[in-house]
C-alpha positions as CSV (number, residue, x, y, z in Angstrom):
1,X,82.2,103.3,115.4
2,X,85.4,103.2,113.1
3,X,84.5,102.0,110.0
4,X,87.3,100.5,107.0
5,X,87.6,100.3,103.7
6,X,90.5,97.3,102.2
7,X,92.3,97.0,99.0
8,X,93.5,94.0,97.5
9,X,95.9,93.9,95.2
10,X,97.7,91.2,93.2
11,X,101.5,90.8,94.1
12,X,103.5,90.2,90.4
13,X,106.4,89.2,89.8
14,X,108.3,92.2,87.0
15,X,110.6,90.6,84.8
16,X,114.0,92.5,84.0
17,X,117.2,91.9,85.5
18,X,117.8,95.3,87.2
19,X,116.5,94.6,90.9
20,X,117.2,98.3,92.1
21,X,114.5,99.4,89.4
22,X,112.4,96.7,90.6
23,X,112.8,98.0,94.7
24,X,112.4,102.3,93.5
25,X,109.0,100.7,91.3
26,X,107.6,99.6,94.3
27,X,108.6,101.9,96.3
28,X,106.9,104.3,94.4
29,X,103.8,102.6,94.3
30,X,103.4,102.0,98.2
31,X,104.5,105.7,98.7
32,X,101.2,106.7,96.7
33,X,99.1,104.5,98.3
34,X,100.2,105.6,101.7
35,X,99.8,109.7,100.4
36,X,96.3,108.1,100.2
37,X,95.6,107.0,102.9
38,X,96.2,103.3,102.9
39,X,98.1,101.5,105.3
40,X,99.9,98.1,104.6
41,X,97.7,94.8,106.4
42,X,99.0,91.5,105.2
43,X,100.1,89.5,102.3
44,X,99.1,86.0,101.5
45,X,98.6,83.6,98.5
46,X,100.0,86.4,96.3
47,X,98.4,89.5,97.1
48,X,98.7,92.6,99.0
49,X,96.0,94.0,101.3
50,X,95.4,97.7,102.2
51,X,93.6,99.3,104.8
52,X,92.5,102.7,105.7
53,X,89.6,104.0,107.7
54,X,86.7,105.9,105.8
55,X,85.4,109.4,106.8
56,X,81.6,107.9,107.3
């Protein structure tokens, strides 16, 4: 049987003015979570869940 492991975390709002910082940022982050495995799920009342299956 598969078995899962989820992350939450809390979707904030950076202040600055440049946007395109803002998108790389981000863009960054979710890169290094997917090199680890996790894999995007759903977003609701401000925060970000992650999924991956674990090796047990």
């Amino acid at each position: 049987m598969k078995k899962y492991e989820y992350k939450f975390i809390k979707s904030e709002v950076k202040l600055g003015l440049d946007f395109n910082k803002k998108i790389r940022d981000e863009e960054t982050e979710w890169n290094r979570l997917g090199a680890e495995g996790w894999r995007f799920c759903k977003e609701g009342n401000g925060v970000l869940i992650f999924i991956r299956e674990t090796e047990d």
